[in-house]
C-alpha positions in Angstrom: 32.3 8.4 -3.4 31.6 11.6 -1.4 29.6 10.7 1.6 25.6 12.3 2.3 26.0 15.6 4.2 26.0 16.2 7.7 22.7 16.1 9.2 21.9 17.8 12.6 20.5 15.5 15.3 16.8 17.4 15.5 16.3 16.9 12.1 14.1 13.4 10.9 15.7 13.6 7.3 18.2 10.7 7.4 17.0 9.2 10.2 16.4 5.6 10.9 15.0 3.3 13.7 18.0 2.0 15.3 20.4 5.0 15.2 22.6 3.1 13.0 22.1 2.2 8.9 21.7 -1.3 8.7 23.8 -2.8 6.2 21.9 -3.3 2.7 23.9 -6.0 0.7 21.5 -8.0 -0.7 19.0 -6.3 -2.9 16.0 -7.0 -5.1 15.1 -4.8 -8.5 12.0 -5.1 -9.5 10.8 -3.8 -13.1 7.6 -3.3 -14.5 7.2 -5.6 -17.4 4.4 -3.6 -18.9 6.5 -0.4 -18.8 9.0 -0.3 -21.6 11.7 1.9 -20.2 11.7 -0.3 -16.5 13.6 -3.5 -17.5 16.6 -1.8 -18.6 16.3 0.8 -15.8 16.5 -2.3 -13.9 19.5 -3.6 -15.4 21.5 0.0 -14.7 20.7 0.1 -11.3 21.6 -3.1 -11.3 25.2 -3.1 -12.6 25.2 0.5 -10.5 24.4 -1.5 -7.0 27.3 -4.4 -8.0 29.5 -1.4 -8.6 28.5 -0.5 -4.4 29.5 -4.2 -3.8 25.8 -5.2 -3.1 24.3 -8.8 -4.4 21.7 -7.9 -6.7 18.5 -10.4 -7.9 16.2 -8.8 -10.7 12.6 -9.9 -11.2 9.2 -8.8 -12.5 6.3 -6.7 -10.1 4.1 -9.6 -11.4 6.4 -12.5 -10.5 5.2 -12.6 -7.4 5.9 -16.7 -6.6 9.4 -15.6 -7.7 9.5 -12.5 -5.3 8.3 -14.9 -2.9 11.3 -17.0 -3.1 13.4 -14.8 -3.1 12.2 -11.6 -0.4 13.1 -13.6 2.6 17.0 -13.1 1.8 16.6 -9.4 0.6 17.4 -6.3 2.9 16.3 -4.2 0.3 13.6 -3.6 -2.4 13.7 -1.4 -5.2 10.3 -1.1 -7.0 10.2 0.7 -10.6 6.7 1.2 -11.9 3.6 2.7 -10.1 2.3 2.4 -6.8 0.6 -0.7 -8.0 3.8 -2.0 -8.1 4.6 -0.7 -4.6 1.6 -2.3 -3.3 2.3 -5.6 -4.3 5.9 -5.0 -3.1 4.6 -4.1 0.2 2.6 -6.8 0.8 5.5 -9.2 -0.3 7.8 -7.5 1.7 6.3 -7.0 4.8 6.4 -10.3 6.1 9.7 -10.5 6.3 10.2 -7.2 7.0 12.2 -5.9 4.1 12.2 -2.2 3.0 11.4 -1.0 -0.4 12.7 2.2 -2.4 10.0 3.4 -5.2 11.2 4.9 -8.3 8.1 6.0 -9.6 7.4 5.4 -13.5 3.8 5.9 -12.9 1.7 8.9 -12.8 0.5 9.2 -9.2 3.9 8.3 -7.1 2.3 8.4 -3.8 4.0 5.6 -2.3 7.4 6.1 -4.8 8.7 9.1 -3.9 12.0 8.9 -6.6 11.9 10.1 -9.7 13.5 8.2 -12.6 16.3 10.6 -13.2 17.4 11.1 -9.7 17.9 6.8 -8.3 21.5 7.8 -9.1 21.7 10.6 -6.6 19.5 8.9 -4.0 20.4 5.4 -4.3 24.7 5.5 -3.4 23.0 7.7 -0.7 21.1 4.7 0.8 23.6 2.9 0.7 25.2 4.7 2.8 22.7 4.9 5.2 21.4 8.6 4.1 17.5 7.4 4.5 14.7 7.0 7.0 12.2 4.3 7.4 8.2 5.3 7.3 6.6 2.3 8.1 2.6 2.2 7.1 -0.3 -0.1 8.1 -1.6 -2.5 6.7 -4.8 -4.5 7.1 -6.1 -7.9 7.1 -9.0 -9.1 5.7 -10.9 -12.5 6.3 -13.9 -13.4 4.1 -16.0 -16.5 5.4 -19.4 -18.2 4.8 -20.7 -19.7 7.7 -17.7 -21.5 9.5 -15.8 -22.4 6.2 -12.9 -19.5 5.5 -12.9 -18.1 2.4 -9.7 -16.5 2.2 -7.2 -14.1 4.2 -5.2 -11.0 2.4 -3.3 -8.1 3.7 -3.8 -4.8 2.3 -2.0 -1.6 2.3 -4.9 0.7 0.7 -8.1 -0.8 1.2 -10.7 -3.8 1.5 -14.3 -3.0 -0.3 -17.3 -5.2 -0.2 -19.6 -3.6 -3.0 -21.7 -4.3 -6.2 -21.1 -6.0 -9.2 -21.8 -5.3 -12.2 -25.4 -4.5 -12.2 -26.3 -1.1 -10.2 -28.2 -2.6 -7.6 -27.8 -1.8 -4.1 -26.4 -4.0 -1.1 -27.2 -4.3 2.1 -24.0 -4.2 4.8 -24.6 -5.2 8.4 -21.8 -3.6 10.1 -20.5 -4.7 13.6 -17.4 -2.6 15.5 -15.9 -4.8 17.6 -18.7 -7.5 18.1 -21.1 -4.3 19.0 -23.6 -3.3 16.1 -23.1 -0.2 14.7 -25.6 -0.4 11.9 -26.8 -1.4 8.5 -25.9 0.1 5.2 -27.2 0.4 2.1 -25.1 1.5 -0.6 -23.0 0.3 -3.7 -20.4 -0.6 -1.3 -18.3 0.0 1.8 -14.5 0.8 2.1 -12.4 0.0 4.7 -9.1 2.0 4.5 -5.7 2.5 6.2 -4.1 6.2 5.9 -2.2 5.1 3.0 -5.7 4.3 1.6 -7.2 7.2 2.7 -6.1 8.9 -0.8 -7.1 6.2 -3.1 -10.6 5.1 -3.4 -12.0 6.2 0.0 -11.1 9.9 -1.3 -13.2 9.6 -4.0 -15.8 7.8 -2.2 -15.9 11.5 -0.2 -13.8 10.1 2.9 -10.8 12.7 4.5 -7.3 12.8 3.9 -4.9 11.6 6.8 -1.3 11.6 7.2 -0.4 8.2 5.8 2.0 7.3 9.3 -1.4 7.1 11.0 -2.6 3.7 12.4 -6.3 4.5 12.0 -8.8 2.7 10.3 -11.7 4.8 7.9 -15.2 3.6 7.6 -16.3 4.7 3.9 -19.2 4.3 2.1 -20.0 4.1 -1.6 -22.9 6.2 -2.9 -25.3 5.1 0.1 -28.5 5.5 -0.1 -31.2 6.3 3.0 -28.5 5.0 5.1 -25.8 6.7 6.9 -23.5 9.0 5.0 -20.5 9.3 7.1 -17.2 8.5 7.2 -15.8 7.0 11.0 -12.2 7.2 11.9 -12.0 3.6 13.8 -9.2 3.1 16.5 -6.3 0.3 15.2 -7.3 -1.6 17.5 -11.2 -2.3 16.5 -12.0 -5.0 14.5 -14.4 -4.1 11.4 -17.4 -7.4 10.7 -19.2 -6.3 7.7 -22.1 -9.4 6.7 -23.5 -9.2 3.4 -27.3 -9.3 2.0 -28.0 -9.9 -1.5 -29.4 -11.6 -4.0 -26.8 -9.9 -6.8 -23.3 -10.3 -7.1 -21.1 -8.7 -4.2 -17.4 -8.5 -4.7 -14.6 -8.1 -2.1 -11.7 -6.0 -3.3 -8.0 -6.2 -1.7 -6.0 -3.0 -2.6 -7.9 -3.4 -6.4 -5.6 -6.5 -6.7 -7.4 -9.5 -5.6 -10.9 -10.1 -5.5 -13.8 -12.7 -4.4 -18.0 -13.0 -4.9 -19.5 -13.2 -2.3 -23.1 -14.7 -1.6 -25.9 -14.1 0.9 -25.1 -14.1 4.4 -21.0 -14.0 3.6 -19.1 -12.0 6.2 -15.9 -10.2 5.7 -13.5 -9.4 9.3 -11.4 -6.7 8.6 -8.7 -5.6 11.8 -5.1 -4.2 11.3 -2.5 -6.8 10.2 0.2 -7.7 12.3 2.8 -7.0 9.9 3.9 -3.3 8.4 4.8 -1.9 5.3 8.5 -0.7 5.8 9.3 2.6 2.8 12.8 4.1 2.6 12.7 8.0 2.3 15.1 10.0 1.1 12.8 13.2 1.7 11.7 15.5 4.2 8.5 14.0 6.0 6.8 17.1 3.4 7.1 15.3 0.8 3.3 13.9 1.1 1.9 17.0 1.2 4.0 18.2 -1.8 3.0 15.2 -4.0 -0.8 15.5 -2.6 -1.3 19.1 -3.4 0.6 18.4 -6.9 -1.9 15.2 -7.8 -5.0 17.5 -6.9 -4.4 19.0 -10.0 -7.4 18.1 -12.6 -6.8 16.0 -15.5 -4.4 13.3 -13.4 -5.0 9.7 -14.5 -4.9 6.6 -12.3 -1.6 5.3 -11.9 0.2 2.4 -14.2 0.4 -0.7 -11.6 
């Protein structure tokens, strides 16, 4: 197997924290069981990987008590499907601190940088060691009524507090760090890492930031008489949004988990303590590339 090519010590192409490649024996493949070409990619990669001499467990993106099982023993997980897929990867993974490879059989590819018909050039190459890590944020979100918690998630796009299903307004009292900042009144509020910061908060109106950013954005959804800007909050704050309705209010978690909430019903919001860890086998350009190239019109959401 001929070896990746020499890279010159400036360059941040195959770089990776320690200096060294840590050794990647034990990996996960994880199809898409809604996409019909992703099981058997799974299994080639599969029998390509036990070719390298690596131990190789396959499971489903929607498995996730199996993933759950089984991530802790992983140094490696490869993700086919969307970045749906990548975002429940992420949060499985991160934990634990377990990388994870996208091949992206989706549309947007954001997070999975690897086409389908190129895992068999990049993949023997991470093996190897030809790859850098990009880690990404994530955040953490606690919803609570009263004393009594509600539930904690961690989120690599976003958490939104916002309507339901009838177009009424809600009211968000917003507090930055214990300090009051002020009250909005709008179909929602999204709270965004840089990842996030091209998913939902883009469309809400919010800017684009390079996605190794630790910032937090301050979004909000179609207000109305209330202020109309996005903020930029510092890692470190810690986001209190209190809700007050009389209608359904829904908090979102990366579109993948959600919760009513009632009158009075706060939702904490601060950066998580664990990161999402991505192996990239492409120049640090590659966001730009795939941002100016999904700016096209007529691009779907992605499969997840």
């Amino acid at each position: 197997m001929d070896k990746p090519p020499a890279i010159s010590p400036d360059s941040s192409h195959w770089t990776f924290p320690s200096g060294h490649a840590p050794a990647l024996h034990r990996i996960g493949v994880l199809y898409h069981p809604k996409i019909a070409q992703s099981h058997q990619l799974a299994k080639d990669i599969a029998a390509a990987l036990t070719q390298l001499d690596a131990q190789v467990w396959i499971g489903s993106t929607r498995g996730e008590d199996s993933l759950r099982s089984h991530v802790a023993d992983l140094d490696l997980l490869v993700t086919l499907g969307g970045d749906g897929s990548m975002l429940r990867a992420a949060r499985m993974g991160a934990p634990h601190g377990v990388p994870i490879l996208g091949i992206n059989l989706g549309r947007l590819g954001f997070l999975a940088e690897v086409r389908p018909d190129e895992w068999q050039e990049f993949l023997p190459r991470v093996m190897l060691g030809g790859y850098r890590i990009e880690e990404r944020t994530l955040l953490r979100a606690e919803a609570r009524r009263g004393e009594a918690l509600l539930g904690t998630h961690d989120g690599l796009n976003d958490v939104v507090v916002s309507r339901g299903s009838l177009a009424r307004v809600v009211r968000i009292q917003v507090q930055i760090d214990g300090n009051p900042l002020t009250q909005y009144v709008a179909d929602g509020l999204i709270v965004a890492t840089a990842t996030g910061s091209t998913a939902y908060a883009l469309a809400a109106g919010g800017p684009i930031l390079p996605p190794t950013l630790t910032n937090m954005v301050l979004v909000p959804i179609a207000p109305h008489l209330s202020m109309d800007r996005t903020l930029v909050l510092d890692p470190t704050s810690t986001v209190e949004m209190r809700v007050t309705t009389q209608d359904q209010v829904i908090l979102t978690v990366d579109g993948q988990f959600d919760l009513s909430l009632l009158d009075g019903d706060s939702v904490t919001v601060r950066v998580s303590p664990h990161a999402a860890r991505f192996v990239r086998v492409q120049s640090p350009a590659y966001f730009y590339r795939t941002l100016m190239a999904r700016l096209r019109p007529g691009i779907n959401s992605e499969q997840s």
